[in-house]
VORO-319926 format. One record per residue (C-alpha): residue number from 1; x, y, z; residue in three letters. Coordinates in steps of 0.02 Angstrom, whole numbers, plus 50000, padded with zeros to 5 digits. Layout:
// residues N
@resi = NUM u = X v = Y w = Z resn = ALA
...
***
This chain:
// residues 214
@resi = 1 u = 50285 v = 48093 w = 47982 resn = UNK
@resi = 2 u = 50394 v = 47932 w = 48002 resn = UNK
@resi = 3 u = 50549 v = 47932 w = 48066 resn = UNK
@resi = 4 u = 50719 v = 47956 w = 47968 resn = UNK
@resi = 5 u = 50825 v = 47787 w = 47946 resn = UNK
@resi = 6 u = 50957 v = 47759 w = 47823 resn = UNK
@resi = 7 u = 51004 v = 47624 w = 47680 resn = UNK
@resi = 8 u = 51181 v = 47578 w = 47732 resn = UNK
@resi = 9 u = 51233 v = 47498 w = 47536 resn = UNK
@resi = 10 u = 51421 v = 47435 w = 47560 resn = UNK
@resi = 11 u = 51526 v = 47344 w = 47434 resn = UNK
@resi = 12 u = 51610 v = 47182 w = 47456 resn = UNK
@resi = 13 u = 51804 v = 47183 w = 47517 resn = UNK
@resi = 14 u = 51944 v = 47170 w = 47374 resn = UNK
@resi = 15 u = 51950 v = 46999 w = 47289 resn = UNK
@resi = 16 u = 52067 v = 46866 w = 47232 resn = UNK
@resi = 17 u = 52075 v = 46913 w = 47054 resn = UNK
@resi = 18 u = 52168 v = 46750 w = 47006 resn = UNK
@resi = 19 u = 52005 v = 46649 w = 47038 resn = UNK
@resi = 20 u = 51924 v = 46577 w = 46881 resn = UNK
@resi = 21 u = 51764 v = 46516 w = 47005 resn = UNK
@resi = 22 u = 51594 v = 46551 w = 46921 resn = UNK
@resi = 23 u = 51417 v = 46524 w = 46971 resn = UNK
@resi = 24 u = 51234 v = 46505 w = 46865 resn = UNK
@resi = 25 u = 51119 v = 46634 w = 46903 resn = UNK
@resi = 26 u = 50938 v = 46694 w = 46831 resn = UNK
@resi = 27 u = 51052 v = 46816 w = 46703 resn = UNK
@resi = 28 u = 51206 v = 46682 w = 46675 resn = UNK
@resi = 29 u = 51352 v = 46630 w = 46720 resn = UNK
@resi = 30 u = 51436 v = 46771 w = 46834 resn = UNK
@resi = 31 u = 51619 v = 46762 w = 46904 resn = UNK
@resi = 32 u = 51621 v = 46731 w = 47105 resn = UNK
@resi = 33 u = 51780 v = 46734 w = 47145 resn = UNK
@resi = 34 u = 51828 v = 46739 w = 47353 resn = UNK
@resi = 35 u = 51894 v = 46862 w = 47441 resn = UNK
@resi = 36 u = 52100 v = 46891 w = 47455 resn = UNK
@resi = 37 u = 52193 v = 46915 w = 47600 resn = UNK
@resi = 38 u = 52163 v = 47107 w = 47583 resn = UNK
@resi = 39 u = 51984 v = 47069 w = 47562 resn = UNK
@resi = 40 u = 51976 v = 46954 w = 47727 resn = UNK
@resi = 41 u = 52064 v = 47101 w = 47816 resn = UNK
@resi = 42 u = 51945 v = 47236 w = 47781 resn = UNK
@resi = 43 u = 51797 v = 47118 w = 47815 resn = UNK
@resi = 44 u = 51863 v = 47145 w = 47983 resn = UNK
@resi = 45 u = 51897 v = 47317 w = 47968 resn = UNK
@resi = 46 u = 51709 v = 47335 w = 47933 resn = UNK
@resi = 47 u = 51641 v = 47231 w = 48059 resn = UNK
@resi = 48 u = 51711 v = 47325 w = 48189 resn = UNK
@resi = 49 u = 51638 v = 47489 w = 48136 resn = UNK
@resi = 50 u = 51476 v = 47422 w = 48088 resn = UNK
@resi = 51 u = 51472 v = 47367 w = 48278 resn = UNK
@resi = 52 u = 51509 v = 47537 w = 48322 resn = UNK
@resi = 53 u = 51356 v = 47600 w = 48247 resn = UNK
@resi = 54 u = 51179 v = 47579 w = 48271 resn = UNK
@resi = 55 u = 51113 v = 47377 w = 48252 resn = UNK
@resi = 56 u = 51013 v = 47372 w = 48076 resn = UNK
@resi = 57 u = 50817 v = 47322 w = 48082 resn = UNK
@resi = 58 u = 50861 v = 47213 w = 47944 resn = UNK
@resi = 59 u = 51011 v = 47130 w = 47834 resn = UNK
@resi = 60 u = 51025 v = 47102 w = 47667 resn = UNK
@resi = 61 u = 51163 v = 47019 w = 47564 resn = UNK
@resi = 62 u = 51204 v = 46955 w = 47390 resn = UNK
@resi = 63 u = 51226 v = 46778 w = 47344 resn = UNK
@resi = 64 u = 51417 v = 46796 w = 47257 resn = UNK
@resi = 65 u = 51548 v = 46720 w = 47366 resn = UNK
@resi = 66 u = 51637 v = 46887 w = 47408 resn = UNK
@resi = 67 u = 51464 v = 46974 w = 47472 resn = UNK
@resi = 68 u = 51440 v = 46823 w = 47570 resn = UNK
@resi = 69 u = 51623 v = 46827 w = 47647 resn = UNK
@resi = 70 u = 51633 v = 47008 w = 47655 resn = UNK
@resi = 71 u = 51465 v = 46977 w = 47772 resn = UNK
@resi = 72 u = 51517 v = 46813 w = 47869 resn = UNK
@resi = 73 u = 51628 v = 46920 w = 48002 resn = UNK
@resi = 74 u = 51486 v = 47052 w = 48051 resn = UNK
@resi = 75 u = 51355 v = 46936 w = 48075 resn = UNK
@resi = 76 u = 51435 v = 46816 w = 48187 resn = UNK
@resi = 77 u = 51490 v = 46968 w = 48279 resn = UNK
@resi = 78 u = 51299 v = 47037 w = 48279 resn = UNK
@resi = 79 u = 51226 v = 46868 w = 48294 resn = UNK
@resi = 80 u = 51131 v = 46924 w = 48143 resn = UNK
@resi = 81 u = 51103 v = 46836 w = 47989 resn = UNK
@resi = 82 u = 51072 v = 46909 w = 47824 resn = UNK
@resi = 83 u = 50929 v = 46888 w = 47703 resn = UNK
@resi = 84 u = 51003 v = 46823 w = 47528 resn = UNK
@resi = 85 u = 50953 v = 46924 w = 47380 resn = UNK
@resi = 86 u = 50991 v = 46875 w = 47196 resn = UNK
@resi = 87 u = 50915 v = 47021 w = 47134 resn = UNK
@resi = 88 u = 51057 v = 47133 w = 47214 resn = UNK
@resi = 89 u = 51173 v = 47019 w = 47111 resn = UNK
@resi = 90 u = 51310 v = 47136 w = 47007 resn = UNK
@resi = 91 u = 51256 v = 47164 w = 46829 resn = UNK
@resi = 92 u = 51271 v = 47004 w = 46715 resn = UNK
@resi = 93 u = 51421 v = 47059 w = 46582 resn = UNK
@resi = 94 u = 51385 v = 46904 w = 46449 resn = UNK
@resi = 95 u = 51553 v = 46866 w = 46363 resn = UNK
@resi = 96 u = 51664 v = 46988 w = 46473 resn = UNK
@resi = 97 u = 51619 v = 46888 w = 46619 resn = UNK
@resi = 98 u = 51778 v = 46841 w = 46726 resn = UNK
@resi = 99 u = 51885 v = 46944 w = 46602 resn = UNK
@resi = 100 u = 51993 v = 47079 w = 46676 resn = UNK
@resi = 101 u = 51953 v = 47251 w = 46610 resn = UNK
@resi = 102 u = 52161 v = 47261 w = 46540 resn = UNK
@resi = 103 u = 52102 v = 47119 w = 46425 resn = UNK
@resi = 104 u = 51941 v = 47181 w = 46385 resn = UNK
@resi = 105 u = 52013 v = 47362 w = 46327 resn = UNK
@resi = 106 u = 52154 v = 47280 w = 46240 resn = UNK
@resi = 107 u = 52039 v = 47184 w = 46142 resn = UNK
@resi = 108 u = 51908 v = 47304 w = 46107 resn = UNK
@resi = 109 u = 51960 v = 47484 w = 46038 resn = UNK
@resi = 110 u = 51779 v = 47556 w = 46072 resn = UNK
@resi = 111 u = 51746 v = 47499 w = 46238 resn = UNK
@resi = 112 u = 51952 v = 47568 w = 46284 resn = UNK
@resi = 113 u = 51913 v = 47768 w = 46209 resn = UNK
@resi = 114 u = 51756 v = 47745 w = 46316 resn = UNK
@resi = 115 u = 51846 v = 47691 w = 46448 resn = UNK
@resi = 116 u = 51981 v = 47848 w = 46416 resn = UNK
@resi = 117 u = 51846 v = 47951 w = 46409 resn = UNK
@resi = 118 u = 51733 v = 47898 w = 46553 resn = UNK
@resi = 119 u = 51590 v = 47840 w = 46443 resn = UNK
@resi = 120 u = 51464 v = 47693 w = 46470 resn = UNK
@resi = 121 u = 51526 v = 47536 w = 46420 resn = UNK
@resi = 122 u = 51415 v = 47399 w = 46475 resn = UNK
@resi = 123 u = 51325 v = 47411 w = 46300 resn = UNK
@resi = 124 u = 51469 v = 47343 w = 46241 resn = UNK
@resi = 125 u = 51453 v = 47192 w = 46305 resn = UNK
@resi = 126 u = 51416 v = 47029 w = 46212 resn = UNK
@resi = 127 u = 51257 v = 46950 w = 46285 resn = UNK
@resi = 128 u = 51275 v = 47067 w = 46432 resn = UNK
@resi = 129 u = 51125 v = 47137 w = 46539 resn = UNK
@resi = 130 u = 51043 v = 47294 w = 46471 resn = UNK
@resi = 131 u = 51093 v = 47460 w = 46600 resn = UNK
@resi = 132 u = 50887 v = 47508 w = 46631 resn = UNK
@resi = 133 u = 50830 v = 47311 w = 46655 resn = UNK
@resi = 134 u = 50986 v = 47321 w = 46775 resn = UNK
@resi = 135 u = 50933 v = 47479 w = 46875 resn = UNK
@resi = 136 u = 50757 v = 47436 w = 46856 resn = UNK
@resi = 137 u = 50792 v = 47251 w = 46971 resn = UNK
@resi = 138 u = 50908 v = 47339 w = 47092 resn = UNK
@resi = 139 u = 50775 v = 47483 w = 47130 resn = UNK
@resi = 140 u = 50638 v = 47362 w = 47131 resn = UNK
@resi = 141 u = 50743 v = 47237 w = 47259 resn = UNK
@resi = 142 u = 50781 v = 47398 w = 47368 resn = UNK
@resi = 143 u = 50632 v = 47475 w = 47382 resn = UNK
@resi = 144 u = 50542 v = 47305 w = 47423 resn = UNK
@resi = 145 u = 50681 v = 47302 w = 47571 resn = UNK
@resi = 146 u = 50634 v = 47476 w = 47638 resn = UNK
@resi = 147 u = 50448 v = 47428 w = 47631 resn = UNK
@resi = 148 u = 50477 v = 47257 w = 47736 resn = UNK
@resi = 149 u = 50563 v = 47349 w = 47861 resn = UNK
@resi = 150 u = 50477 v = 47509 w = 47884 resn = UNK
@resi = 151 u = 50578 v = 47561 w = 48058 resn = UNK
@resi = 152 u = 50753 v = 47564 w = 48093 resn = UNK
@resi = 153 u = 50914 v = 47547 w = 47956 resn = UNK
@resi = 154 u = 50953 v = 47438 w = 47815 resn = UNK
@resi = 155 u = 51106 v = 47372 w = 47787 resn = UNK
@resi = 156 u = 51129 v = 47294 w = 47604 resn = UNK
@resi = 157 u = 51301 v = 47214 w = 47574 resn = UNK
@resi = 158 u = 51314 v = 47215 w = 47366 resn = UNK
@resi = 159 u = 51431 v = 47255 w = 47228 resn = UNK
@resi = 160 u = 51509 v = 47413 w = 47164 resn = UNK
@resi = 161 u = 51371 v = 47401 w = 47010 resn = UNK
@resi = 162 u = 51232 v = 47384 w = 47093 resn = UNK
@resi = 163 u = 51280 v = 47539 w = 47233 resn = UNK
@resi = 164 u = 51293 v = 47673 w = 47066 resn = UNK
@resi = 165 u = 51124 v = 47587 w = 47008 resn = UNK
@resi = 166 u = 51012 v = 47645 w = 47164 resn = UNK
@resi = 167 u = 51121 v = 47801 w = 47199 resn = UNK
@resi = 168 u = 51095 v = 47875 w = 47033 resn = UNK
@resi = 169 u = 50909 v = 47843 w = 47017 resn = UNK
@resi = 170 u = 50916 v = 47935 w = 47182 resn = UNK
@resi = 171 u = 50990 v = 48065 w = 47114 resn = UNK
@resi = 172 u = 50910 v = 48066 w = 46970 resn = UNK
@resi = 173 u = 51063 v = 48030 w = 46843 resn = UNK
@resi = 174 u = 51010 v = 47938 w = 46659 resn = UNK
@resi = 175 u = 51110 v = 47855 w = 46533 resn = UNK
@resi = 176 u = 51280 v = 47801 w = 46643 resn = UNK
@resi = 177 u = 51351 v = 47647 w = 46703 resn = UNK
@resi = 178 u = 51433 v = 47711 w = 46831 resn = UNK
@resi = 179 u = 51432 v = 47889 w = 46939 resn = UNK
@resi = 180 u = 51595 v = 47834 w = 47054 resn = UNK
@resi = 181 u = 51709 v = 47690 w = 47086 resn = UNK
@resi = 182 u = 51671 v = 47613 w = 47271 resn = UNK
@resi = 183 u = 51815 v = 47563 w = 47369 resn = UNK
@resi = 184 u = 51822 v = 47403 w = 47436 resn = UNK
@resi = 185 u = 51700 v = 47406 w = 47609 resn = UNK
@resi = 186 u = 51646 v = 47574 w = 47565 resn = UNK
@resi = 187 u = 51479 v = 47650 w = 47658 resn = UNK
@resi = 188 u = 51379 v = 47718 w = 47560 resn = UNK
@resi = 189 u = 51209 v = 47791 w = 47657 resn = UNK
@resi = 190 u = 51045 v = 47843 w = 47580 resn = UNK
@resi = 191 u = 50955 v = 47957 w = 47692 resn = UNK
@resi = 192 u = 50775 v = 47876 w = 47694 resn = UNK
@resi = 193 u = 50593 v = 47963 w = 47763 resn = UNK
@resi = 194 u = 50418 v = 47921 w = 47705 resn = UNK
@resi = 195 u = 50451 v = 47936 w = 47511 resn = UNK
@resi = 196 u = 50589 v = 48044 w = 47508 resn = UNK
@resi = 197 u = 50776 v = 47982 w = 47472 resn = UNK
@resi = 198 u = 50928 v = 48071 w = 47497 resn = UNK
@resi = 199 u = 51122 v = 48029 w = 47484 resn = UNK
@resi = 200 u = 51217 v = 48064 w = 47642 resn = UNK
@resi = 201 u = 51365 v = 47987 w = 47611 resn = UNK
@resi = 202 u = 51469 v = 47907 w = 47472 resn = UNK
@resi = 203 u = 51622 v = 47796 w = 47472 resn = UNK
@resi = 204 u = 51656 v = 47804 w = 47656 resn = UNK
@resi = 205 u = 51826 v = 47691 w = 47696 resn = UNK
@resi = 206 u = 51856 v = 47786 w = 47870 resn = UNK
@resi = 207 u = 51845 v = 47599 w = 47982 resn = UNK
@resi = 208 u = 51989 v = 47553 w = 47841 resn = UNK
@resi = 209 u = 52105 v = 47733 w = 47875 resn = UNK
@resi = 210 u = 52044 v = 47766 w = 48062 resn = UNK
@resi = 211 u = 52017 v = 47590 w = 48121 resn = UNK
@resi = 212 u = 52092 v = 47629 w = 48316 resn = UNK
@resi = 213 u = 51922 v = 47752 w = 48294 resn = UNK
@resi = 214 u = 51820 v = 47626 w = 48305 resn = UNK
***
C-alpha cells in the first residue's frame, strides 16, 4: 500500500480591497488585487509555520497577484519555487468581477435572500463560470498534482473558491458554492493514500493565533 501524504490547500493572505488591478485569463478578466498590510503580515505568519512542518515534495501556486505574494515569503525561506497553475485560478464571476459583495447584494434582491439564507449564488452571475465546469478544472488540476508527485506532501497555495471546490467533491457535497468561508492563510489538509481522500483539517489559522508556537 503507498504511503499516506497530505494535500496542504491554503488560501491567499487578506487583500487590499481598494485595488481596481485586473488581469486576462482563459475564463476573463478576473480582479488581482495585492495583498494589504494585514495580508503581508500573515504571509509571514505562514511561512514560519510552514517551515515548522515537514518540506513539501512539490509546490503549487496560482497565478493572481495575492497567491503569488502570499507564496513569495515561504519560498525564499525554503529555497523552493512554486509551479504556476491557472487552472487553480478562483472561479471567473463575469460582470461581478472586482465588485464588492455590499454592492452586489444591494443591487441584486435575489442573489442578497440567497445570500441571507446561505444559498448558491454564483448562478447569478452575469457571464460568470458555471459551479460543475468550475469543480470539474479544480479536481482535474489537483488530481494531476497528486499523480506528478506520487511521494511526499503537496502544498497548493489558491483561493477560498477553489479550497470548497476540491473539499466538497471529497466529501461528496453537490449543488453548493461554498461549504465554509477560509480565513485568510488558512490550512486546509486532505488526507491522501492510493485512491482514497480524506479531510483532516479545515480552516486552520493556529501560525496566525499561536505564532510564538511555531
Amino acid at each position: 500500500m503507498s504511503e499516506p501524504r497530505r494535500l496542504i490547500l491554503i488560501r491567499h493572505g487578506r487583500v487590499d480591497f481598494t485595488s481596481r488591478d485586473f488581469r486576462v485569463t482563459p475564463r476573463g478578466r478576473q480582479w488581482n488585487p495585492p495583498l494589504s498590510e494585514r495580508g503581508r503580515e500573515q504571509a509571514g505568519l505562514l511561512t514560519a509555520g510552514l517551515l515548522a512542518m515537514a518540506r513539501p515534495s512539490a509546490f503549487y501556486c496560482s497565478p493572481f497577484r495575492r497567491c503569488l505574494e502570499t507564496a513569495a515569503p515561504f519560498a525564499t525561506a525554503a529555497s523552493l519555487q512554486p509551479v504556476i497553475e491557472e487552472d487553480i485560478g478562483e472561479v471567473f464571476l463575469g460582470e461581478w468581477e472586482g465588485e464588492s459583495f455590499e454592492a452586489i447584494l444591494s443591487s441584486d434582491e435575489e442573489a442578497a435572500r440567497r445570500f441571507r439564507d446561505r444559498e448558491p449564488l454564483w448562478s447569478l452571475s452575469p457571464g460568470g463560470e458555471d459551479g460543475l465546469s468550475f469543480q470539474a478544472r479544480v479536481v482535474t488540476a489537483m488530481e494531476s498534482f497528486l499523480e506528478a508527485h506520487s511521494r511526499g506532501d503537496v502544498l497548493v497555495i489558491t483561493h477560498g473558491g477553489v479550497i470548497n471546490a476540491y473539499v466538497m467533491k471529497v466529501l461528496g457535497i453537490r449543488d453548493q458554492d461554498m461549504l465554509f468561508g477560509p480565513e485568510n492563510t488558512s490550512l486546509n489538509i486532505v488526507h491522501v493514500q492510493g485512491g482514497d481522500r480524506r479531510v483532516r483539517f479545515i480552516n486552520d489559522v493556529s501560525h496566525l493565533t499561536n505564532p510564538t508556537v511555531f
